[in-house]
Residue, then its C-alpha position, 0 to 999 in steps of 0.5 A: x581290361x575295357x574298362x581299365x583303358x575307359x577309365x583311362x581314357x577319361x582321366x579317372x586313373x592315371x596308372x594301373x597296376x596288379x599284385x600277385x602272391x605266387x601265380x606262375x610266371x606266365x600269368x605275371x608277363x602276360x600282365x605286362x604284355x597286355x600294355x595296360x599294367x604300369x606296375x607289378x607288386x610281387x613277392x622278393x626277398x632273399x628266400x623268394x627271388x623267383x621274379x628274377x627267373x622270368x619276371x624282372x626281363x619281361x618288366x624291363x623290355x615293357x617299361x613297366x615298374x616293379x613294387x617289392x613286397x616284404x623285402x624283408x620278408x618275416x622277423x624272429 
C-alpha cells in the first residue's frame, strides 16, 4: 500500500482499484477500509449476489466504486 500512496503522490496513477473472484467478505471491506482502493471488481449476478451481504454497505459508507463481472454470468 506504500507504494501504491508514492505512486500516488507523484502523479503516476490516479485511482487504485482491486479485483476479487470469491475471497470472504472480510478480505474485500478490509480493502475499502484501507482508504487507498477507489474501486472493487467482484464477481455479481443472479447466481452470485453474495457482494450485497456485506460488500455493497461497506463500498457505499467509503465512497468507493463497484465494477461488476459477468453480470450475466455464463451463456448456453
Amino acid at each position: 500500500m506504500d507504494a501504491i500512496e508514492r505512486l500516488r503522490s507523484q502523479g503516476k496513477i490516479r485511482y487504485f482499484g482491486v479485483s476479487y473472484q470469491r475471497p470472504p467478505a472480510c478480505q474485500r471491506i478490509g480493502a475499502c477500509q484501507l482508504g487507498v482502493v477507489d474501486s472493487v471488481q467482484v464477481i455479481y449476478n443472479i447466481f452470485d449476489q453474495s457482494p450485497e451481504d456485506e460488500l455493497f454497505a461497506a463500498v457505499e459508507a467509503e465512497r468507493v466504486g463497484v465494477i461488476v463481472r459477468v453480470p450475466l454470468t455464463r451463456g448456453p
